[in-house]
C-alpha positions as CSV (number, residue, x, y, z in Angstrom):
1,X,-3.8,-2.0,-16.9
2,X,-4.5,-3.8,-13.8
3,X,-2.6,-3.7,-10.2
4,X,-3.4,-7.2,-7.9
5,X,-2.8,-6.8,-4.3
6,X,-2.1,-9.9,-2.0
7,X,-0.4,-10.5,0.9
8,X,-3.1,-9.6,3.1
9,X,-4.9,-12.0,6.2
10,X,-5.4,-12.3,10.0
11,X,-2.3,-11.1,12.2
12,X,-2.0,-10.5,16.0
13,X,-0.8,-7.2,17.4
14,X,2.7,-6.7,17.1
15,X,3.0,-8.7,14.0
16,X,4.2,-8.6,10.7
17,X,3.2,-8.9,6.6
18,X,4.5,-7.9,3.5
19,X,1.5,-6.9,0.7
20,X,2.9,-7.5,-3.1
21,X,1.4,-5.1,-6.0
22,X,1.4,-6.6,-8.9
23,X,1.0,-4.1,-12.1
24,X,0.8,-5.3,-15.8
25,X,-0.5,-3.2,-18.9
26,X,2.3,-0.6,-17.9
27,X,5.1,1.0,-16.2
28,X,4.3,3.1,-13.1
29,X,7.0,6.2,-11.8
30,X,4.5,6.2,-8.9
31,X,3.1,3.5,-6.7
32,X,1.4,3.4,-3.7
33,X,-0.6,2.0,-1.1
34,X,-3.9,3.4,0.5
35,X,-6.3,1.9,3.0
36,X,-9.9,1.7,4.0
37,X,-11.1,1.0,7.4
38,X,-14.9,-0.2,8.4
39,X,-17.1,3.6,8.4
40,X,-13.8,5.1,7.5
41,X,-12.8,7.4,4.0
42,X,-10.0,5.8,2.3
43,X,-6.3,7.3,3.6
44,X,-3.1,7.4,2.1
45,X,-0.3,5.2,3.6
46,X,3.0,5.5,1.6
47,X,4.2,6.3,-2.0
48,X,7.7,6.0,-3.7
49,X,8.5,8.2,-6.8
50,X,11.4,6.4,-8.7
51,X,13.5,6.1,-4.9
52,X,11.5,8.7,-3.1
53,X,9.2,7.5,-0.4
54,X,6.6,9.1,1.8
55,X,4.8,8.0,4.8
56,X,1.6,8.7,7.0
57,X,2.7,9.4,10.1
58,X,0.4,7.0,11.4
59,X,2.7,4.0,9.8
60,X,6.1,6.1,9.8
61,X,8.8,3.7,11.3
62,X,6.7,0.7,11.2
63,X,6.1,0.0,7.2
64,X,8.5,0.4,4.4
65,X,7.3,0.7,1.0
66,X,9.7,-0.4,-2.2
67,X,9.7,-1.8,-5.4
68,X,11.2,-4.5,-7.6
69,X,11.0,-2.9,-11.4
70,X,12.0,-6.3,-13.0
71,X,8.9,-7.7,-11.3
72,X,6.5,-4.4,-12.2
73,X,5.9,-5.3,-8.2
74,X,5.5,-2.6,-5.2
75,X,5.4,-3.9,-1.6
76,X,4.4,-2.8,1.4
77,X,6.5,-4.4,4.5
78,X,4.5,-3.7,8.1
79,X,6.0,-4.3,11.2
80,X,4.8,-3.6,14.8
81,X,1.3,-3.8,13.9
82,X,-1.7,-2.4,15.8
83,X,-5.3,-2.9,15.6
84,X,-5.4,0.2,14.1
85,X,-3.9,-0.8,11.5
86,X,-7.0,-3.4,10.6
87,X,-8.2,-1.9,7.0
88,X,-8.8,-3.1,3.1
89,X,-5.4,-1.7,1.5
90,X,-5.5,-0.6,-2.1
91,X,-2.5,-0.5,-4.3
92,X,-2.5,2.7,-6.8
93,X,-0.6,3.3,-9.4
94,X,0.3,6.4,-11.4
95,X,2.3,7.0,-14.6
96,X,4.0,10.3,-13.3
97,X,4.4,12.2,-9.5
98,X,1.9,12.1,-7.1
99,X,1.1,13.6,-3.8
100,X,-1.0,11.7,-1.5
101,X,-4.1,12.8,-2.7
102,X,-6.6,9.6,-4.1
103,X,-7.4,11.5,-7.0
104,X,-3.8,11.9,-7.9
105,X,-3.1,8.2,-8.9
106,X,-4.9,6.7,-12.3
107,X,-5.0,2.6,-11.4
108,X,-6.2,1.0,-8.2
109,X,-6.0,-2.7,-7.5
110,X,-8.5,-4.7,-5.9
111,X,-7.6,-4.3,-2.4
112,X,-6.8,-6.8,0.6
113,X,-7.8,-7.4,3.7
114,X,-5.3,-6.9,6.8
115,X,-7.3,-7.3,10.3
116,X,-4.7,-7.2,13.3
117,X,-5.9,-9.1,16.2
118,X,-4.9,-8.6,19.8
């Protein structure tokens, strides 16, 4: 199994990108996307369950997570874009339902750097 994350890079406040999860070695009912700032634990962001997504409320309104099952491929849209929002995301992956717990999903990708500028 393996999950690559891409998508990330340098973006001012206010800004936009899309990160792409790329799974292969299996088929995932849950996906989702975590993140990792500088001193900081790792934090959940979003999942989707089959259609069912959930958000941090820290992101809630400004990133939209979905999926393309043809491609195996989740991806995490992120408008309006803070500083705060500068952080290593990690793409998880999970063969059943999952909270938003780190320990609940079995795969993680790589991870990719988003750093928001003002």
């Amino acid at each position: 199994v393996q999950l690559q994350a891409s998508g990330g890079g340098l973006v001012q406040a206010g800004g936009s990108l899309r990160l792409s999860c790329a799974a292969s070695g299996g088929t995932f009912r849950s996906m989702g996307w975590f993140r990792q700032a500088p001193g900081k634990e790792r934090e959940f962001v979003a999942r989707m369950y089959w259609t069912n997504t959930d958000y941090a409320d820290s992101v809630q309104g400004r990133f939209t997570i979905s999926r393309d099952n043809a491609k195996n491929t989740v991806y995490l849209q992120m408008n309006s874009l803070k500083i705060e929002d500068t952080a290593v995301y990690y793409c998880a992956a999970a063969g059943g339902p999952t909270g938003r717990s780190i320990r609940s999903y079995d795969y993680w990708g790589q991870g990719t750097l988003v750093t928001v500028s003002s």
